[in-house]
N, C-alpha and C positions, 0 to 999 in steps of 0.2 A: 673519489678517494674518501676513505674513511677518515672520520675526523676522530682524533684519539682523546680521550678524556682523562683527564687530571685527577690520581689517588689523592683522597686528602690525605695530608702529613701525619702520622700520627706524633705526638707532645706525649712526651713522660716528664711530670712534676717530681721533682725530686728537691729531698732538704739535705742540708749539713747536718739541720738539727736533733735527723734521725740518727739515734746510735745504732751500731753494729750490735749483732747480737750473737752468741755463741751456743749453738745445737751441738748437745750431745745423742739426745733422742728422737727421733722422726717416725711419730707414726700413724698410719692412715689403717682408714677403716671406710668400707665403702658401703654405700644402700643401696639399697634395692630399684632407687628411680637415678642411677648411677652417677648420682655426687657421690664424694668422695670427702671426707672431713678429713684432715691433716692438724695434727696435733705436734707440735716442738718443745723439746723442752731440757733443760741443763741443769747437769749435777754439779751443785756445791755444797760444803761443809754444812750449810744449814739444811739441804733436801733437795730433793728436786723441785726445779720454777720452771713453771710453763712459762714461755720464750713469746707463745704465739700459735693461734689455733685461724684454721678457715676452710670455706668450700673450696671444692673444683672440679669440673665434669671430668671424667672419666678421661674423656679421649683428652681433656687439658693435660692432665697428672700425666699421662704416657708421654705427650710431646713433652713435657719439664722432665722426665727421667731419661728420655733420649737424648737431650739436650745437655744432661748433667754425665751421661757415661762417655756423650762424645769428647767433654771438657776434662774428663779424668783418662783418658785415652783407654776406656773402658769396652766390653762390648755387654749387649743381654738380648734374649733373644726371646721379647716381648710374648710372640704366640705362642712359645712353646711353654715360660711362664704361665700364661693366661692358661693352658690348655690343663696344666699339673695343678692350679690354683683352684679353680670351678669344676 
């Protein structure tokens, strides 16, 4: 009998003391060694404020967009994206 081995758990730390933040703009731009920088940022009276910038590989940003059109009860239909884009 195979003995079955234990996933460790994965822990997400999370605070109260981080605020919510409000995106008006989301935009991404990909390179060539396929990260992807993802740039946020929200229109007020005083201009636009970047909200929050960061990396993500490529194949990350697709599962979070699948992830986000499934919670909007959305559809896309990523290849054919990918195939009009490149």
């Amino acid at each position: 009998m195979k003995k079955e081995t234990k996933k460790p758990q994965q822990f997400i730390s999370t605070s109260a003391q981080t605020p919510p933040i409000m995106v008006d703009h989301f935009e991404v731009y990909q390179r060539e060694d396929n990260l992807c920088f993802i740039r946020m940022s929200t229109s007020l009276p005083e201009g636009v404020i970047e909200q929050g910038k960061f990396f993500m590989t490529k194949e990350f940003l697709k599962n979070f967009i699948e992830s986000a059109t499934k919670a909007l009860d959305s559809s896309i239909d990523i290849d054919t994206q990918e195939k009009s884009i490149n």
